[in-house]
C-alpha positions in Angstrom: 31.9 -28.9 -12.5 34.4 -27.2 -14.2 37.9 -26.9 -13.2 39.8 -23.6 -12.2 42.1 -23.6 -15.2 39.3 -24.4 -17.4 37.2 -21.6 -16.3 39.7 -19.2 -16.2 40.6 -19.9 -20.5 37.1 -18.7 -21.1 38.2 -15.4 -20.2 34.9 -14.9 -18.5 34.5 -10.8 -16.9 32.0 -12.6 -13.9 32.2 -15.9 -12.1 29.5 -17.0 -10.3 29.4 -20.3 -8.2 26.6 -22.1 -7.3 28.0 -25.7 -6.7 26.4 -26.9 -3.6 27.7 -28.0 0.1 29.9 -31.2 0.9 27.9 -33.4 3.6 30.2 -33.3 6.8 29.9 -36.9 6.7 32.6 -39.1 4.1 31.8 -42.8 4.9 34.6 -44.9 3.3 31.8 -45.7 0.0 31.0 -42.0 -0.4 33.1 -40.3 -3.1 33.4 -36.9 -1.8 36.2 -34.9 -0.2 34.2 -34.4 3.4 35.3 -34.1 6.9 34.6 -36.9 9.1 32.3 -36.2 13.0 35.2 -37.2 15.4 32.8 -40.7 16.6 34.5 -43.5 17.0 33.4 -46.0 14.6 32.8 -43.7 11.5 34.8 -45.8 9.1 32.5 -48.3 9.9 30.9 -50.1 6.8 27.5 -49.4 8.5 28.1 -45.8 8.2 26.5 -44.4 5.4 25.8 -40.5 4.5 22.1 -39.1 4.7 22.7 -37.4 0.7 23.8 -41.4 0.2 20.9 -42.6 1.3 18.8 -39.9 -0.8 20.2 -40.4 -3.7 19.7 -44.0 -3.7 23.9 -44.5 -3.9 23.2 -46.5 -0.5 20.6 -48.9 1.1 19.7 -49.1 4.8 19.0 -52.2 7.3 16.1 -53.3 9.1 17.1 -50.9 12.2 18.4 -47.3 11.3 19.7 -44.8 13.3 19.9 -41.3 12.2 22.6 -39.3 13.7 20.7 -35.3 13.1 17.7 -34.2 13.3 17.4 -31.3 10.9 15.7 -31.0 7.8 17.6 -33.5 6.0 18.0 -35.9 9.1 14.1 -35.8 9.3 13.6 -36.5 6.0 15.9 -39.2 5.5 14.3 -41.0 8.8 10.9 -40.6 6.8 12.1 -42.4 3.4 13.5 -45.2 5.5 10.5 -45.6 7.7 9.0 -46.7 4.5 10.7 -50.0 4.1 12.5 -50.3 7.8 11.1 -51.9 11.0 12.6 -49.2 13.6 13.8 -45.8 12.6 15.6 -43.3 15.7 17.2 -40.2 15.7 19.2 -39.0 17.7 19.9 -35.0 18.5 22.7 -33.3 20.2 20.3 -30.4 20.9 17.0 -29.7 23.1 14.5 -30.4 19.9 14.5 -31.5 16.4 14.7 -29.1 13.6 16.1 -26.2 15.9 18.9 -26.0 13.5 16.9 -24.4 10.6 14.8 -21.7 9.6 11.1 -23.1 7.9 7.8 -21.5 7.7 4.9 -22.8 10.1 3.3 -24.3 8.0 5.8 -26.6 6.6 6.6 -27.5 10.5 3.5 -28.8 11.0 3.1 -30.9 8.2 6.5 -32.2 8.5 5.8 -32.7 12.9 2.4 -35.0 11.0 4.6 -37.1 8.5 7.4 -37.8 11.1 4.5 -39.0 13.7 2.5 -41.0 10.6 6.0 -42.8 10.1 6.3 -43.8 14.2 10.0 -42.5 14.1 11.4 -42.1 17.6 13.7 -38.9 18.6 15.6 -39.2 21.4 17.0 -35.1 22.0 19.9 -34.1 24.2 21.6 -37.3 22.9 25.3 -37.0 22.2 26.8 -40.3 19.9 29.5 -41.4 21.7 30.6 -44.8 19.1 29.2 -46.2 15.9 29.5 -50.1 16.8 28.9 -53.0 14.9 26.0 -54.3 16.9 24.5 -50.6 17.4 25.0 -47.1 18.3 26.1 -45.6 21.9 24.9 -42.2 23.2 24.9 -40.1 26.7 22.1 -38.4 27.6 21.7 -36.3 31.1 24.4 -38.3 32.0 23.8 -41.9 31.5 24.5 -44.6 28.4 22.1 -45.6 26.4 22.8 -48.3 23.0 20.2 -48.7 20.4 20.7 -52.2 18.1 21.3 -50.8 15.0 21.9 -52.2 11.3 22.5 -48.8 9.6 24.2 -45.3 11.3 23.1 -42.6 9.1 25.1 -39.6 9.8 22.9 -36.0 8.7 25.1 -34.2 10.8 25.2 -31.0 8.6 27.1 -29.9 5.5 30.2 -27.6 5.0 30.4 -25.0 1.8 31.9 -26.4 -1.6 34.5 -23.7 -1.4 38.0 -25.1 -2.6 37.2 -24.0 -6.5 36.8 -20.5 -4.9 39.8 -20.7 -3.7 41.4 -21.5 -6.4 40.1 -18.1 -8.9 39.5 -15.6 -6.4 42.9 -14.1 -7.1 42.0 -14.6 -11.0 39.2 -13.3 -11.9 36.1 -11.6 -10.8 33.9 -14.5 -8.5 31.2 -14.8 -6.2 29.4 -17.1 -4.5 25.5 -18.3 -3.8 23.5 -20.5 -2.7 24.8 -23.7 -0.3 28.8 -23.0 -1.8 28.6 -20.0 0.5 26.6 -21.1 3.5 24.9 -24.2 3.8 20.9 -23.0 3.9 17.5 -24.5 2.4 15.8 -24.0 -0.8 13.5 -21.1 0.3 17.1 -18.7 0.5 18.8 -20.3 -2.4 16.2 -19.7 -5.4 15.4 -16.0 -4.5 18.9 -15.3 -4.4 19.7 -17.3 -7.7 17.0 -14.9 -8.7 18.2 -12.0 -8.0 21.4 -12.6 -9.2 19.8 -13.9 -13.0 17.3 -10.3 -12.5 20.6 -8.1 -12.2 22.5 -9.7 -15.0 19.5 -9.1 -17.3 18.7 -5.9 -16.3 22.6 -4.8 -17.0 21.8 -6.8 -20.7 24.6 -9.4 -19.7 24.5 -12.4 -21.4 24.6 -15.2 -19.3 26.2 -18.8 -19.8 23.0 -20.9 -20.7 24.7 -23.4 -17.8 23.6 -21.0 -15.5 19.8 -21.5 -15.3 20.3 -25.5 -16.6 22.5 -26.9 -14.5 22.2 -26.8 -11.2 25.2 -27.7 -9.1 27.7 -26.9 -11.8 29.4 -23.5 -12.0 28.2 -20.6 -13.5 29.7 -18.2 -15.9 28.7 -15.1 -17.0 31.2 -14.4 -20.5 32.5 -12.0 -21.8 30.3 -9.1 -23.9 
């Protein structure tokens, strides 16, 4: 991703950004500039981030608990169900997946793969410590622990916004995608598109890292 001093030398008449979220999670192994959950225990070496796990930068235990039960939360708990014995997650809300918006027919063939894998949710939970031995939560009340080798935090992500900051006084900049709210896929791409439709309908050119590199800033130079 390029810098702010580096994009503003190219002079460019449009900025558009469309560099992703920051997990809200920054395990001490994760590289990332994220803010922490306030659980005690989150420094722990057992802690690793969902977008860790994912990406293969991080490997799980036998017993895995996943702290979030969103889209990435669920999907996470299904890659490690592959190779784990006992995969739970854990959810501050009522039910899983209330947190995001997904078409019917995606819910029910993700409620089919999440019941192939046996993963057990355990709702209304609030984490309360991420301990060596396991993970503590409250629910209606009362403690619970479950033995855990792995705490897998998918609590959420927080807009990549700190590069915006940095040109909005500079130059002409906008933002899509996950750098200005956190979303899914099915919002991101049409609005991508939209923005690509407008520029070539005005017969701007567009920087060429604009429709090949996702994640990295896009410009839009200078006719």
């Amino acid at each position: 991703m390029g810098r702010g001093p580096d994009i503003l030398a190219g002079n460019w008449d449009k900025v558009v950004l469309a560099i992703g979220a920051h997990h809200t999670c920054r395990p001490p192994h994760d590289a990332a500039h994220h803010t922490m959950p306030p659980i005690p225990g989150i420094d722990s070496p057992k802690v690793v981030s969902a977008t860790a796990l994912l990406t293969g930068r991080a490997r799980h235990g036998r017993r895995v608990v996943v702290i979030g039960a969103g889209l990435v939360g669920c999907e996470t708990a299904a890659m490690c169900a592959q190779t784990a014995e006992k995969v739970t997650v854990l959810e501050s809300l009522p039910k899983i997946l209330m947190s995001v918006d997904h078409c019917r027919n995606n819910e029910q063939a993700l409620d089919q793969l999440l019941q192939d894998c046996g993963i057990e949710f355990i709702t209304d939970a609030k984490v309360t410590n991420l301990g060596e031995d396991g993970v503590s939560y409250e629910q209606q009340g009362e403690h619970h622990e479950i033995p855990a080798d792995t705490h897998v935090i998918a609590a959420g992500y927080t807009p990549n916004d700190e590069l915006y900051a940095q040109l909005i006084l500079q130059v002409d900049v906008s933002m899509i995608g996950d750098a200005a709210k956190p979303d899914s896929i099915l919002t991101a791409v049409p609005k991508a598109s939209t923005w690509l439709a407008a520029c070539r309908s005005a017969h701007t050119p567009v920087h060429p890292e604009a429709v090949n590199a996702p994640g990295h800033s896009d410009f839009a130079p200078r006719r």
